[in-house]
TORGUDREN-105930 format. One record per residue: y, x, z of N, C-alpha, C in turn. Coordinates in steps of 0.2 Angstrom, whole numbers, padded with zeros to 4 digits, always signed. Layout:
YXZYXZYXZ;...
This chain:
+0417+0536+0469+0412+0541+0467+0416+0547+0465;+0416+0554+0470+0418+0560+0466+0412+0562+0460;+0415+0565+0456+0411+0568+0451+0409+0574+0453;+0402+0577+0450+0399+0583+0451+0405+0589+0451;+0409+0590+0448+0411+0597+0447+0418+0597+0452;+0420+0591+0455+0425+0594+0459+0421+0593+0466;+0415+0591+0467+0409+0595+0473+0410+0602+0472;+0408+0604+0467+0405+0612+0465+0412+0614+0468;+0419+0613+0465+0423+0616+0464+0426+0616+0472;+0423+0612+0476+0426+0611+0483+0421+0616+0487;+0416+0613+0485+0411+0619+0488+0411+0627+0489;+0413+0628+0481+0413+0636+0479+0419+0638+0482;+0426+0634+0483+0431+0638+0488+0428+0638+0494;+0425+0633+0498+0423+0635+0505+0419+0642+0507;+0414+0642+0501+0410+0647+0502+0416+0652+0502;+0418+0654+0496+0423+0662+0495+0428+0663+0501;+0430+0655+0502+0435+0657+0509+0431+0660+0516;+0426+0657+0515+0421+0660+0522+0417+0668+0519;+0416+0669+0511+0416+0678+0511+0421+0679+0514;+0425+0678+0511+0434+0682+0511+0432+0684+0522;+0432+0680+0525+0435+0677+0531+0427+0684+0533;+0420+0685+0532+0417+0689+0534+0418+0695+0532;+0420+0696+0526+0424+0704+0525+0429+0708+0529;+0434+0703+0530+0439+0706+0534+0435+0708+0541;+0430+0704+0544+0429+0705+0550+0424+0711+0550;+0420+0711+0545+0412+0716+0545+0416+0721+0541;+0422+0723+0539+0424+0730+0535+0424+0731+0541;+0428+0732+0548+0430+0735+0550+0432+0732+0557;+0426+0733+0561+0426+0730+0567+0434+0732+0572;+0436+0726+0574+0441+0727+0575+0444+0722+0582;+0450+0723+0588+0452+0719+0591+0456+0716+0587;+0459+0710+0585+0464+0705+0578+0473+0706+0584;+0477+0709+0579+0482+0708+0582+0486+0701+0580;+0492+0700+0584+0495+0693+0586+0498+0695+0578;+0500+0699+0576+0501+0698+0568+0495+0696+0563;+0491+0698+0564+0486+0696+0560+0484+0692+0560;+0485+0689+0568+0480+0682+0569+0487+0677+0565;+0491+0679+0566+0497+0674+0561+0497+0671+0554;+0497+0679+0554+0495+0678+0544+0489+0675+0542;+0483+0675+0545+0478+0672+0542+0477+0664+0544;+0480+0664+0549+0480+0657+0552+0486+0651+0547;+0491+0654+0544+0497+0652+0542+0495+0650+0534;+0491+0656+0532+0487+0655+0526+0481+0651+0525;+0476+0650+0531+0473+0643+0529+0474+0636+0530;+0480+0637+0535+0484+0631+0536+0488+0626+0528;+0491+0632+0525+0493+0632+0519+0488+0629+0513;+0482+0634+0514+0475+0631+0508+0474+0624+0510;+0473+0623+0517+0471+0616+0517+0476+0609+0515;+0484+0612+0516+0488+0607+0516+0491+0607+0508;+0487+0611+0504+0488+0614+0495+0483+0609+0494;+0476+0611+0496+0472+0607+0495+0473+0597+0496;+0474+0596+0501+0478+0589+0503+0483+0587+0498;+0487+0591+0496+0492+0590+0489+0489+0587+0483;+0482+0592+0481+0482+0594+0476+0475+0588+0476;+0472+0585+0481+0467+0577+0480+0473+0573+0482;+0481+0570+0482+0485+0567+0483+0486+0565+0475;+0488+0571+0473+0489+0570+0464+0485+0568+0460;+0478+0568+0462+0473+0568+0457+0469+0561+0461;+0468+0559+0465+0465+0555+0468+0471+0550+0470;+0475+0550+0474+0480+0545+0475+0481+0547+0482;+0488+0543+0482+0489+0542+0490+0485+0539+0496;+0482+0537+0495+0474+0534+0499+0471+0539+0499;+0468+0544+0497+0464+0549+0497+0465+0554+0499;+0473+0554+0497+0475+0562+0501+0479+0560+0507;+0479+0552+0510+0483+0552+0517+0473+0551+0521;+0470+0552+0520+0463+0549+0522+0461+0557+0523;+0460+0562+0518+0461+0567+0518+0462+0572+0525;+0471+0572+0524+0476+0574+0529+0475+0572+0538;+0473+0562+0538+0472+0562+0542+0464+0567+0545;+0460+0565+0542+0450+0567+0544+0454+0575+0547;+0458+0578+0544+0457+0585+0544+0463+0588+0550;+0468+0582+0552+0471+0583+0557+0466+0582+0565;+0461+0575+0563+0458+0574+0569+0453+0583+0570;+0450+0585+0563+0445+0589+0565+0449+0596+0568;+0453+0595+0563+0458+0601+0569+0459+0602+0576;+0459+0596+0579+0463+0595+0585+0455+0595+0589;+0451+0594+0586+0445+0592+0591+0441+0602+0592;+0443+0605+0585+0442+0612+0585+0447+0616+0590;+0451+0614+0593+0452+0619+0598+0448+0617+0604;+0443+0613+0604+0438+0612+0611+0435+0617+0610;+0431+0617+0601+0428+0622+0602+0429+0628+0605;+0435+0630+0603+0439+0637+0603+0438+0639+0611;+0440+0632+0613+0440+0634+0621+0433+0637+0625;+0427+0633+0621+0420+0635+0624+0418+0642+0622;+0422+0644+0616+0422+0649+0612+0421+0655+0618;+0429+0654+0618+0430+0656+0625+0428+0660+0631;+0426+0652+0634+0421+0652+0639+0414+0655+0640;+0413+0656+0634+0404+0659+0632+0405+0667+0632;+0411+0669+0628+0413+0675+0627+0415+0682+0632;+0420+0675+0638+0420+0678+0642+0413+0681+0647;+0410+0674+0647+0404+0674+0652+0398+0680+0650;+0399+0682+0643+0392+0687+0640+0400+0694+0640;+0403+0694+0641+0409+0700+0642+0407+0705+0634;+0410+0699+0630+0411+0704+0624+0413+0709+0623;+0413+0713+0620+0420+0717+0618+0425+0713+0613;+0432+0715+0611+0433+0711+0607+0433+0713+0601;+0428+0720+0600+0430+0722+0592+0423+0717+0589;+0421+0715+0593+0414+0712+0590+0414+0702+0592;+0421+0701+0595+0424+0693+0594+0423+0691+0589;+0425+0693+0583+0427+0690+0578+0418+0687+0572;+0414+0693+0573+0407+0691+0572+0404+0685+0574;+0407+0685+0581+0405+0680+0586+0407+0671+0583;+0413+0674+0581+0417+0668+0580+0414+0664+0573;+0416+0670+0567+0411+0668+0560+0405+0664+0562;+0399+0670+0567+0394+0663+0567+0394+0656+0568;+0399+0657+0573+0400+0650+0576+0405+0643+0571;+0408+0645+0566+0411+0644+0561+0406+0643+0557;+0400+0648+0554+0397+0645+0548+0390+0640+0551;+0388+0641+0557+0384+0636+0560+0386+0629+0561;+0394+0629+0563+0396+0623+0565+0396+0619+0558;+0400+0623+0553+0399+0619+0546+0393+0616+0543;+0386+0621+0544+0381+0620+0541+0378+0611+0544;+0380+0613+0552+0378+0607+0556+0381+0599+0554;+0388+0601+0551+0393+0595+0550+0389+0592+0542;+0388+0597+0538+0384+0594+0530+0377+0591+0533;+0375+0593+0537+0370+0587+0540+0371+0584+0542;+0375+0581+0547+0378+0574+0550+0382+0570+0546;+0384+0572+0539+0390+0567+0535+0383+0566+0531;+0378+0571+0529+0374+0568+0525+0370+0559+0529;+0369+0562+0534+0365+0555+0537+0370+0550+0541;+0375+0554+0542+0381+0546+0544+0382+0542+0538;+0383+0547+0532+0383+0543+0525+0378+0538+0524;+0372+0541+0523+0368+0535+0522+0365+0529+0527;+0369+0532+0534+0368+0525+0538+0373+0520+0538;+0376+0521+0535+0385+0518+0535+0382+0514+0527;+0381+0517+0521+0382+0514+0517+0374+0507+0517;+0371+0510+0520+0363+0506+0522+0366+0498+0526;+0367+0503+0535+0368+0497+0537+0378+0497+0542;+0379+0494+0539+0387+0492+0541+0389+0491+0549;+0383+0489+0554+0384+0491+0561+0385+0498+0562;+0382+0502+0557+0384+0508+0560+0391+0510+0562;+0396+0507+0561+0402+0507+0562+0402+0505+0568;+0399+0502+0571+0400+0498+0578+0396+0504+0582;+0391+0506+0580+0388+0511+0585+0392+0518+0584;+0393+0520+0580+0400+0525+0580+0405+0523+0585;+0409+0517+0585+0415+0515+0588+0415+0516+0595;+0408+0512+0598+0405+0512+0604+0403+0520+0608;+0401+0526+0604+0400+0530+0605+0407+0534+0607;+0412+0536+0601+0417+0538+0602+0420+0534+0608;+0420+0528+0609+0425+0525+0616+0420+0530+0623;+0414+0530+0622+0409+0531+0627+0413+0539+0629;+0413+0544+0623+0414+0551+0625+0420+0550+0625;+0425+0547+0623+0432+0547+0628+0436+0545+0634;+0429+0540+0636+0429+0541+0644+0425+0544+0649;+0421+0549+0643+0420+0554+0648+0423+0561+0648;+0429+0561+0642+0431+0566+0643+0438+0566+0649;+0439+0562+0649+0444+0558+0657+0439+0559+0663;+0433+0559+0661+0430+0560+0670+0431+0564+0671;+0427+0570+0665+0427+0576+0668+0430+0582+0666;+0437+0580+0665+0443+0584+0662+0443+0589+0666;+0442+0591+0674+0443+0596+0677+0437+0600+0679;+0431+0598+0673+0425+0603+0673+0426+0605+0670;+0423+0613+0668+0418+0614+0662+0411+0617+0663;+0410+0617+0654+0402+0617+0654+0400+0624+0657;+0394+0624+0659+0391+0629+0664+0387+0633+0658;+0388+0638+0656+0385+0642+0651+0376+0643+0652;+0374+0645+0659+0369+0647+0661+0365+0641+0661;+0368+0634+0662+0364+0628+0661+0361+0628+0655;+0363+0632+0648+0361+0628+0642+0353+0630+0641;+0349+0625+0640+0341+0624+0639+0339+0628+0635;+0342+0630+0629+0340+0635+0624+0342+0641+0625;+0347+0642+0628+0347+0651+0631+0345+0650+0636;+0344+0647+0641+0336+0649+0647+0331+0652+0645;+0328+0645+0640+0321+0649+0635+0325+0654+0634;+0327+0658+0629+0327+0663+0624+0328+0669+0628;+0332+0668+0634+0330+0675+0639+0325+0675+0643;+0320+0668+0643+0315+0670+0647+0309+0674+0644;+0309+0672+0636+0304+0674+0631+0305+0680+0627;+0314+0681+0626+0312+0687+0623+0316+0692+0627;+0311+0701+0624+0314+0706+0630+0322+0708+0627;+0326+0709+0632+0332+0710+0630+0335+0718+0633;+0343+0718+0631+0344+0726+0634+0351+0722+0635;+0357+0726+0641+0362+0724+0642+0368+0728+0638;+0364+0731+0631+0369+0736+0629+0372+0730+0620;+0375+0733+0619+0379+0730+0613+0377+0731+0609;+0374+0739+0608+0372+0742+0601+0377+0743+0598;+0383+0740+0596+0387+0743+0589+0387+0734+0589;+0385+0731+0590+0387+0724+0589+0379+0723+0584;+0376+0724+0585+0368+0722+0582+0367+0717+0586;+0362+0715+0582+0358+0709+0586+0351+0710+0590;+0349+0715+0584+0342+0719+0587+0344+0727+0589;+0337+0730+0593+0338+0737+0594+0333+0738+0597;+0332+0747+0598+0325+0748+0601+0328+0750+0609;+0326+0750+0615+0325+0752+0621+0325+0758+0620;+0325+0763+0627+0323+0770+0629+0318+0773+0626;+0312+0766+0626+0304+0766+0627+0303+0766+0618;+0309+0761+0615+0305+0761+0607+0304+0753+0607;+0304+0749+0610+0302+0743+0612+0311+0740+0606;+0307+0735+0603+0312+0730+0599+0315+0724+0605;+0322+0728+0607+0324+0722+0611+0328+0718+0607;+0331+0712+0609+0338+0708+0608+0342+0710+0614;+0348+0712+0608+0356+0712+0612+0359+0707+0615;+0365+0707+0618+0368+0702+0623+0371+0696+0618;+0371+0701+0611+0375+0696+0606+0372+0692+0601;+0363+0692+0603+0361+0686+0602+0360+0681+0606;+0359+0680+0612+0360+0678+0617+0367+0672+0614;+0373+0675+0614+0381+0671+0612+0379+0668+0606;+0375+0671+0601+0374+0667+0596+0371+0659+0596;+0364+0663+0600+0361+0654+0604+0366+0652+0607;+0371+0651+0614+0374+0648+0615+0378+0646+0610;+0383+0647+0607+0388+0645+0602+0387+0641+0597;+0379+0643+0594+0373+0638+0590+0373+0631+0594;+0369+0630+0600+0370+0623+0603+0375+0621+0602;+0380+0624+0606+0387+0620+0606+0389+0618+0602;+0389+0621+0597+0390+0620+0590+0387+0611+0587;+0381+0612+0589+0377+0605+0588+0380+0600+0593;+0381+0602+0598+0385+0594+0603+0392+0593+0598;+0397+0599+0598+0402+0596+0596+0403+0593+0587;+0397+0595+0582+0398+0589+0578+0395+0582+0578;+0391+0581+0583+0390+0574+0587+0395+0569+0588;+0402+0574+0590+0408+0570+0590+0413+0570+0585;+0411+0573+0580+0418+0574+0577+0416+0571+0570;+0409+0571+0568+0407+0567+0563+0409+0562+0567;+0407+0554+0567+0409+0549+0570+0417+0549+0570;+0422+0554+0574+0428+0552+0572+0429+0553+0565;+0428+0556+0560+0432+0557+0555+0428+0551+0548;+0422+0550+0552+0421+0543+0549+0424+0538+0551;+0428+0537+0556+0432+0532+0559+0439+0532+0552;+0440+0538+0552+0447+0541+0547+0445+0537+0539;+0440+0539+0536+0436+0537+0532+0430+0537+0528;+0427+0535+0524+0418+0533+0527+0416+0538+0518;+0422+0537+0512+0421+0544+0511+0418+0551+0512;+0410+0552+0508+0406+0558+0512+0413+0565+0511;+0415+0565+0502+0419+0572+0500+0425+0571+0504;+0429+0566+0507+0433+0568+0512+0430+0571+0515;+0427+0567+0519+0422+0569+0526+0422+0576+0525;+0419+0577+0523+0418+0586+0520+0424+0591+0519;+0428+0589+0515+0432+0594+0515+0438+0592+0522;+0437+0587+0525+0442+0588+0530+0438+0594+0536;+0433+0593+0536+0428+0596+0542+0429+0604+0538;+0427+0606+0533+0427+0611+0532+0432+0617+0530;+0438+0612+0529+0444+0616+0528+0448+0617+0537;+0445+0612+0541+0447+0614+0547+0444+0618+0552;+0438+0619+0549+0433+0626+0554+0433+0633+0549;+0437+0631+0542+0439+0637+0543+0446+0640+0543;+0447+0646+0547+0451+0648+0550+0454+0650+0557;+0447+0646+0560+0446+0646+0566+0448+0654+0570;+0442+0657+0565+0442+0663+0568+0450+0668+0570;+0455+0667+0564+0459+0668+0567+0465+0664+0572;+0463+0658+0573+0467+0654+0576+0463+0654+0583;+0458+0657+0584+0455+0660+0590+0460+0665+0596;+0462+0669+0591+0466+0675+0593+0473+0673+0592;+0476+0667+0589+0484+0667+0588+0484+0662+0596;+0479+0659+0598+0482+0653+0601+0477+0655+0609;+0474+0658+0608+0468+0661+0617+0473+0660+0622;+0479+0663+0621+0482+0664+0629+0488+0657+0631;+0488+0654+0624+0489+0647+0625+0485+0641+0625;+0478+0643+0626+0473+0636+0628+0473+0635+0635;+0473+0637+0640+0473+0638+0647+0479+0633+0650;+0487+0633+0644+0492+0629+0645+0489+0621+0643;+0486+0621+0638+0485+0615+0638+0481+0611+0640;+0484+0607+0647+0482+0606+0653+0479+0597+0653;+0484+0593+0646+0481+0588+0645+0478+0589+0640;+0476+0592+0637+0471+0592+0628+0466+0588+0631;+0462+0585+0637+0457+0581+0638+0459+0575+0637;+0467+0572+0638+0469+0566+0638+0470+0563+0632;+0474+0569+0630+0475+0568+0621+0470+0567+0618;+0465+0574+0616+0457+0572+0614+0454+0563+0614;+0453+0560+0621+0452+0554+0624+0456+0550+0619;+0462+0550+0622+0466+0544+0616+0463+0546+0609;+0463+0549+0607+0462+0550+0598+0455+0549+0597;+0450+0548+0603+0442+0548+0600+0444+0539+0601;+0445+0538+0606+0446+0529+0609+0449+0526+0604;+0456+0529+0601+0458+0525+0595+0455+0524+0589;+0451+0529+0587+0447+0530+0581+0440+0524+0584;+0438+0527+0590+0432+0521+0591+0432+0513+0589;+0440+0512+0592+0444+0505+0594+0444+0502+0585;+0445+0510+0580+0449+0507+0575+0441+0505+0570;+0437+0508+0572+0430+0507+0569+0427+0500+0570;+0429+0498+0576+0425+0492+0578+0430+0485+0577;+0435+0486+0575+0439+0482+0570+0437+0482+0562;+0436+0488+0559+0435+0489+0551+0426+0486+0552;+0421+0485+0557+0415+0482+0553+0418+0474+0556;+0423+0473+0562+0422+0462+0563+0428+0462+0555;+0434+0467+0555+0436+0463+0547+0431+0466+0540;+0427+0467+0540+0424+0468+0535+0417+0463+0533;+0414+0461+0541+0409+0459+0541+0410+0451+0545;+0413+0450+0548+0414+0443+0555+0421+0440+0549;+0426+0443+0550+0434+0438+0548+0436+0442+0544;+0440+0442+0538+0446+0446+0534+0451+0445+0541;+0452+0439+0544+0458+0438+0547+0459+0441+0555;+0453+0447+0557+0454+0451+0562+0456+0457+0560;+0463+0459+0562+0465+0465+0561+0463+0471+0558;+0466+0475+0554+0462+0484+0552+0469+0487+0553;+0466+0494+0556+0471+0499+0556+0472+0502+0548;+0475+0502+0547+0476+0507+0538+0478+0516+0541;+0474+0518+0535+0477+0524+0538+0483+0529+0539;+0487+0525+0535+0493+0530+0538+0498+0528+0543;+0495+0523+0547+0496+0520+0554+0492+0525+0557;+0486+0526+0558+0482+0530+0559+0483+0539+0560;+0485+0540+0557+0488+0547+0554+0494+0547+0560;+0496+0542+0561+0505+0542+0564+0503+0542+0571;+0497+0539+0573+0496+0537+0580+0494+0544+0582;+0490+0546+0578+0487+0554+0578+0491+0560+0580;+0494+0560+0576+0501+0565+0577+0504+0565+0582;+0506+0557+0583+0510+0557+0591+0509+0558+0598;+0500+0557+0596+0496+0559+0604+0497+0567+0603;+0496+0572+0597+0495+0577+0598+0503+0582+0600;+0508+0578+0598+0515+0581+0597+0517+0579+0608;+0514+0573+0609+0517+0572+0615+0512+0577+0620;+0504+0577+0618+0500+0580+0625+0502+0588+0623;+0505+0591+0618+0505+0596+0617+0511+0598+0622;+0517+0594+0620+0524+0594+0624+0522+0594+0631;+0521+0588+0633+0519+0589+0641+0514+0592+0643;+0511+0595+0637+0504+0599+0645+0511+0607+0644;+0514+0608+0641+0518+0615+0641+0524+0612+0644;+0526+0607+0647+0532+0606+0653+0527+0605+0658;+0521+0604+0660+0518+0603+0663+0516+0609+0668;+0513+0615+0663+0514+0622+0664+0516+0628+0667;+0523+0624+0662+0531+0627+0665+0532+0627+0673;+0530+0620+0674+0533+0618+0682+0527+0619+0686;+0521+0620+0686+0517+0623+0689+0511+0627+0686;+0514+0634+0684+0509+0638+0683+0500+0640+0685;+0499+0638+0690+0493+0637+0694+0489+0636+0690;+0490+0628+0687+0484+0624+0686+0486+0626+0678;+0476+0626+0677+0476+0629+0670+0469+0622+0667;+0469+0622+0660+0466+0618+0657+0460+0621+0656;+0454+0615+0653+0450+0617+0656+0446+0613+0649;+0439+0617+0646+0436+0613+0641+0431+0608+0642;+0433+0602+0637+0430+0594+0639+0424+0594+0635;+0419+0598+0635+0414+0597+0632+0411+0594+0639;+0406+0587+0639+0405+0582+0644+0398+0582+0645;+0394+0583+0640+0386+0583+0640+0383+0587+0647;+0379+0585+0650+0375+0590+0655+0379+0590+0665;+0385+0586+0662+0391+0587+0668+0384+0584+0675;+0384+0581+0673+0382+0574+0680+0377+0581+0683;+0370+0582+0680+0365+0586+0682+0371+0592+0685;+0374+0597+0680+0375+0603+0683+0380+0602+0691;+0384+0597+0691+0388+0594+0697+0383+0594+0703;+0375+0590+0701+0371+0589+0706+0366+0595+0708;+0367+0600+0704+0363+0606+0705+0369+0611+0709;+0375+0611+0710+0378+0614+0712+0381+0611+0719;+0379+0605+0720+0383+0602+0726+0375+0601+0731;+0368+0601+0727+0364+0600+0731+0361+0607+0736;+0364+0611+0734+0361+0617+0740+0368+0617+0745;+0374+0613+0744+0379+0612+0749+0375+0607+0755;+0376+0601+0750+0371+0599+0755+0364+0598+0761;+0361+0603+0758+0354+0605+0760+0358+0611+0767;+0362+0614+0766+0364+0617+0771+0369+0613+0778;+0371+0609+0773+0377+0605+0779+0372+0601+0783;+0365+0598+0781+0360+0595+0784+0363+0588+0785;+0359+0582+0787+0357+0576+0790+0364+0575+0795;+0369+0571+0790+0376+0569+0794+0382+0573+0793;
């Protein structure tokens, strides 16, 4: 059981780190240079691995390699985000002084969505103990889909909830200043292009803590870990957006990596309910096994997809968000079909 005041006191840095993180960006709208995105990237990396230290000493080595590990998986699974980030920002043709807004949302949205999934993964887990098996099952599910369809990605214009919100409300294709509202020629209160990214980035945001809660439950079933691993690793993002953009495209296996680390996390799940609940005498992963396998999948896909790159430039990586693929494949190959006719 954490005590109330190191909640508070975890909490109240997430918030001030996330003001901090929208001052910089709403003083003074801006395109982030490779030295900035450095320095703030190098500094939350720091706070987080300060903070890791500093529940090692006061909680134990169990807590803070439990910690370390939740917060390397949510790391690694946040550069998917980063990838759709991307992909949506290009598709709505931001500017990039108005990126960085972009990104915040999507950073404080994503966190809000995770405090609701640890709240009810928590009290499914602690209720009923197969939750772990439905967890395990699920993570193996989405790591063999992110193998199928590692050379797709997600279709922007498919998403159900920006369909609706451009069919419903009147829009303008101008930016405004980076608003989200404005009035027309006529006086009419339209929406900008930059609520539109908002609702995209909002959904996405909900698929990708679908996956990430379950992995870091696999790490461990601790809610305050849970938490501060997810939340010291979404922020920062914003500038790790801009240090790392022109090397996402190189990482060509991150679907394969991803895969292994969701799989071994599912695999390690569904050993910790048969030893917890069936045999003592059926295996568990501990976690600083875990930790090590973690690290190795990301030190090896990270090498190989950059000697991979090396040797052929062409092929570029591509984001493994998996939901919706089957339909959008079939909505794109059925007017091929329809053309090429009977044979």
């Amino acid at each position: 059981m954490v005590s109330g005041w190191a909640w508070g006191i975890t909490i109240g840095l997430v918030v001030v780190l996330l003001a901090v993180d929208f001052l910089v960006a709403a003083r003074r709208p801006h395109v982030v240079s490779m030295g900035e995105a450095t320095f703030w990237s190098v500094l939350y990396v720091g706070i987080a691995l300060a903070f890791g230290a500093v529940l090692w000493a006061l909680a134990g080595p169990q807590a803070g390699t439990e910690y370390i590990a939740g917060w390397v998986v949510e790391k690694s699974l946040s550069v998917d985000n980063l990838f759709v980030f991307v992909i949506i920002m290009t598709h709505f043709a931001v500017p990039g002084e108005y990126q960085q807004k972009v990104l915040l949302f999507g950073i404080a949205a994503a966190l809000v969505m995770r405090v609701v999934f640890i709240v009810i993964g928590a009290a499914a887990i602690s209720l009923f103990s197969w939750t772990f098996v439905v967890f395990g099952l699920f993570l193996i599910y989405t790591a063999v889909q992110l193998v199928r369809h590692r050379d797709e990605e997600p279709q922007v214009d498919d998403n159900t909830l920006l369909v609706y919100a451009r069919r419903v409300l009147p829009a303008t294709s101008d930016f405004h200043g980076g608003r989200l509202l404005a009035r027309d020629e006529e006086g009419r209160r339209v929406v900008t292009p930059l609520l539109f990214v908002f609702v995209a980035i909002g959904s996405t945001d909900l698929l990708f803590a679908l996956d990430s809660i379950p992995a870091v439950f696999g790490i461990t079933s601790d809610p305050f870990i849970v938490f501060a691993a997810n939340a010291f690793a979404l922020l920062g993002l914003r500038a790790l957006y801009f240090l790392i953009q022109g090397l996402l495209r190189k990482l060509v296996y991150l679907a394969i990596g991803l895969a292994l680390i969701l799989g071994f996390i599912g695999v390690k799940l569904i050993l910790a309910f048969l030893h917890q609940d069936v045999s003592p005498s059926i295996p568990h992963v501990p976690t600083p096994l875990s930790l090590a396998v973690i690290l190795l999948i990301l030190v090896v896909t990270t090498v190989a997809s950059l000697i991979r790159s090396k040797r052929h430039p062409e092929e570029r990586a591509h984001a493994v968000a998996v939901r919706g693929h089957h339909r959008e494949r079939a909505h794109r190959e059925a007017p091929q079909a329809r053309r090429r006719g009977p044979g």
